[in-house]
SENU-915668 format. One record per atom (N, C-alpha, C): x, y, z. Coordinates in steps of 0.2 Angstrom, whole numbers, padded with zeros to 4 digits, always signed. Example, Ala and Ser with C-alpha at 12.3 -4.5 7.8 and 13.67 -1.06 7.14 Angstrom:
BEGIN
+0066-0028+0039
+0062-0022+0039
+0066-0016+0039
+0064-0011+0035
+0068-0005+0036
+0064+0000+0039
END
This chain:
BEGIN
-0078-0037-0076
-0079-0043-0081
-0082-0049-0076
-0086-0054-0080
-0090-0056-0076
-0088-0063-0079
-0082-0068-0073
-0079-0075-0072
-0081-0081-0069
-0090-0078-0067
-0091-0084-0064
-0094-0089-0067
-0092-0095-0064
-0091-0102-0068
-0084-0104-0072
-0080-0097-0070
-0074-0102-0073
-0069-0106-0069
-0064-0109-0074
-0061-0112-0071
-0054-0110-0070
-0051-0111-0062
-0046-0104-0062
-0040-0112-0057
-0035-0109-0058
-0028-0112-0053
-0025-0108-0050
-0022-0114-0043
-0020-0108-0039
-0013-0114-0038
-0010-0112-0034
-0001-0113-0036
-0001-0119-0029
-0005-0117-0023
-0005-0121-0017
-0014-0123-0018
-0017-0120-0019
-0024-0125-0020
-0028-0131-0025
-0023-0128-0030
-0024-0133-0037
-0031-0128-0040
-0032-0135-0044
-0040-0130-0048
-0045-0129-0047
-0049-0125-0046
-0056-0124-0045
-0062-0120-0048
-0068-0119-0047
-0072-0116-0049
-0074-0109-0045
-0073-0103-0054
-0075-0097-0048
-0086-0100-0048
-0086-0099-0039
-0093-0099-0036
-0098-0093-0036
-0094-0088-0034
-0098-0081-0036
-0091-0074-0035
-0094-0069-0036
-0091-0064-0037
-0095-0057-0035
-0091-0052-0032
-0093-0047-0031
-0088-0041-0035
-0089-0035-0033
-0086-0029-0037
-0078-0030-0033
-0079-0033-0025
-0072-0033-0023
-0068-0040-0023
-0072-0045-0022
-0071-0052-0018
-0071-0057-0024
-0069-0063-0025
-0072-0069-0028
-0070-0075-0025
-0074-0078-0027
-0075-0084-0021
-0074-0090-0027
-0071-0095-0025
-0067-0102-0028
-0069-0107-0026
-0073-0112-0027
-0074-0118-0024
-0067-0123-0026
-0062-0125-0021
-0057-0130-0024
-0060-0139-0024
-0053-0143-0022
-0057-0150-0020
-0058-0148-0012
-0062-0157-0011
-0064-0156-0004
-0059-0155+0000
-0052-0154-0001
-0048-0152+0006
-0045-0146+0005
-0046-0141+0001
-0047-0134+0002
-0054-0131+0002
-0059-0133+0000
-0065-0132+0001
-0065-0122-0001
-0069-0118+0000
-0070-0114-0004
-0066-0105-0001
-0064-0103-0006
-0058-0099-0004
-0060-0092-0007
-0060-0086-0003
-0062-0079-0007
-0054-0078-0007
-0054-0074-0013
-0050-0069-0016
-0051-0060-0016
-0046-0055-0015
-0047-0049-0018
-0048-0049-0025
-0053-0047-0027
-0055-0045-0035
-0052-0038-0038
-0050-0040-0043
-0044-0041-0046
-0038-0043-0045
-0037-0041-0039
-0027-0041-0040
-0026-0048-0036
-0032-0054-0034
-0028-0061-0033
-0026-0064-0040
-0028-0059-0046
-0025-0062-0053
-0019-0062-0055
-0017-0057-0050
-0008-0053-0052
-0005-0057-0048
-0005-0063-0044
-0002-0067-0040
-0003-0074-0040
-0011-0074-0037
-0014-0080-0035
-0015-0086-0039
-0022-0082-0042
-0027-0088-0047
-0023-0084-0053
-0025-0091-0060
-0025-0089-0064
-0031-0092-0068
-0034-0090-0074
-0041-0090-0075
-0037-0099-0083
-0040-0102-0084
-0038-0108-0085
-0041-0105-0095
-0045-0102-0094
-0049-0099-0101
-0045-0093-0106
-0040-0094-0112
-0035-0090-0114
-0036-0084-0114
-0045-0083-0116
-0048-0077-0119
-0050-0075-0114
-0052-0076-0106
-0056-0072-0099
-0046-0071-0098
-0040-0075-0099
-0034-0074-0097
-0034-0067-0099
-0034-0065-0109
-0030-0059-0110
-0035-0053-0106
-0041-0056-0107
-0046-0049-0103
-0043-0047-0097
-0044-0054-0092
-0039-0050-0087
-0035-0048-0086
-0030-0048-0090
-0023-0047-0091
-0023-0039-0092
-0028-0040-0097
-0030-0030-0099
-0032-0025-0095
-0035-0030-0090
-0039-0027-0084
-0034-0023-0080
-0028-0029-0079
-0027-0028-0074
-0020-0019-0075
-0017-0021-0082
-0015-0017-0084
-0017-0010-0085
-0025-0010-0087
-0028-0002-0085
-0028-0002-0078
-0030-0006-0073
-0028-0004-0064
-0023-0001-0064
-0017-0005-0067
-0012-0003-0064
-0010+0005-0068
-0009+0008-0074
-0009+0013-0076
-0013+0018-0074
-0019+0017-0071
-0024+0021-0067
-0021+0021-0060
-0019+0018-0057
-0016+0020-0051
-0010+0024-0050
-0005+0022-0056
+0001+0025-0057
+0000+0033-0059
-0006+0035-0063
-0008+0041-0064
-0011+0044-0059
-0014+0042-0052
-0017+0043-0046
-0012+0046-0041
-0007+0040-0042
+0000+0042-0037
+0003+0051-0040
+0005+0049-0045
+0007+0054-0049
+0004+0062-0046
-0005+0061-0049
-0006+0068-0045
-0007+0069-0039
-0006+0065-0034
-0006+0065-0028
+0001+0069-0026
+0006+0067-0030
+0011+0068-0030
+0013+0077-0032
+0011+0078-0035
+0009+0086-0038
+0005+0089-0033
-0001+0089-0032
-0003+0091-0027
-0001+0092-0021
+0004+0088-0019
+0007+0087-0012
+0012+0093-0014
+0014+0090-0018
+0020+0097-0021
+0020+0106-0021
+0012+0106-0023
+0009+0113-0022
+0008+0116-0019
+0009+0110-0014
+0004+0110-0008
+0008+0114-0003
+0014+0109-0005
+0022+0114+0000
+0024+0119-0004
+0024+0120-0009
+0025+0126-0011
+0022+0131-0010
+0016+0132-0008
+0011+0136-0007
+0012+0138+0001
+0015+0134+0005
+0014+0135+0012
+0021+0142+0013
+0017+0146+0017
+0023+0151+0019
+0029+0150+0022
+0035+0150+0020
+0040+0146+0024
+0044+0148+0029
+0042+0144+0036
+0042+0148+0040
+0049+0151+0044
+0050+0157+0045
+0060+0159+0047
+0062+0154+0052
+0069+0155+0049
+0072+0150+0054
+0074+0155+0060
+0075+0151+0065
+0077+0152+0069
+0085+0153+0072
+0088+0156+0073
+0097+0157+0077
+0098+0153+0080
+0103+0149+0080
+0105+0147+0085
+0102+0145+0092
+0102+0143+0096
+0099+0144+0102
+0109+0146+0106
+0107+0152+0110
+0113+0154+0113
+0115+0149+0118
+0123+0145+0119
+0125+0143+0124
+0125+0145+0130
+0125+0143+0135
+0126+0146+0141
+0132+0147+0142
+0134+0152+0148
+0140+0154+0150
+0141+0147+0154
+0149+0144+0154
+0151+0140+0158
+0152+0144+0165
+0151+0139+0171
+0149+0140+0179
+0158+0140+0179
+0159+0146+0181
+0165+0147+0185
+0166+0145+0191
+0170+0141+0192
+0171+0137+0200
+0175+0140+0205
+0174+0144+0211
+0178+0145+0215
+0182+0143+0219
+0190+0144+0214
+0195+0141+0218
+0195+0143+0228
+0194+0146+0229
+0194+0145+0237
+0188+0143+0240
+0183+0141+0236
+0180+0135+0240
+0174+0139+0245
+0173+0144+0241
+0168+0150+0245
+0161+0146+0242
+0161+0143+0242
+0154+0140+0235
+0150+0139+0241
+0145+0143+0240
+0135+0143+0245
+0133+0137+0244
+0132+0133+0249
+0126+0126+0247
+0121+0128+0245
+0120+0125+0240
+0111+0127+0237
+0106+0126+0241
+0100+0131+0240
+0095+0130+0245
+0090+0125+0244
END
């Protein structure tokens, strides 16, 4: 969706104008003491700016909507596939205990060899 030229607020910058726009970035001319400010495109909508235009609002709104159930459905089969994925893996035998050692018997008469 193509926003530039409008006019958007931000919560700490006050209003301003979107300047230009890319597939990932948008850029915000505020007043002259925030001077001009990129955003992530799309998702500084879901926090930052908000678009001042009811009808560019609900679009984005829409927008952001399909992202978000598009990624929820991304997680998901990453989630399955992960899942297959260990299913699928041979699982490996366990292993027995590791055996304790026998305790060092101490020779009460005091015959004990100095270590070499």
């Amino acid at each position: 969706m193509d926003i530039t030229h409008q006019q958007v607020s931000h919560r700490q910058f006050g209003i301003g104008n979107v300047t230009g726009q890319t597939e990932t970035t948008v850029t915000v001319k505020f007043g002259k003491e925030f001077g001009i400010r990129k955003f992530l495109y799309p998702t500084a909508f879901e926090s930052f700016l908000v678009l001042s235009d009811s009808v560019f609002k609900e679009r984005m709104e829409s927008e952001l909507t399909e992202l978000r159930q598009q990624a929820q459905s991304e997680r998901i089969s990453r989630a399955k596939e992960n899942a297959e994925r260990a299913a699928a893996r041979p699982q490996a035998k366990k292993r027995p205990p590791a055996k304790k050692r026998a305790a060092k018997v101490s020779d009460p008469a005091g015959d004990e060899e100095p270590p070499v």
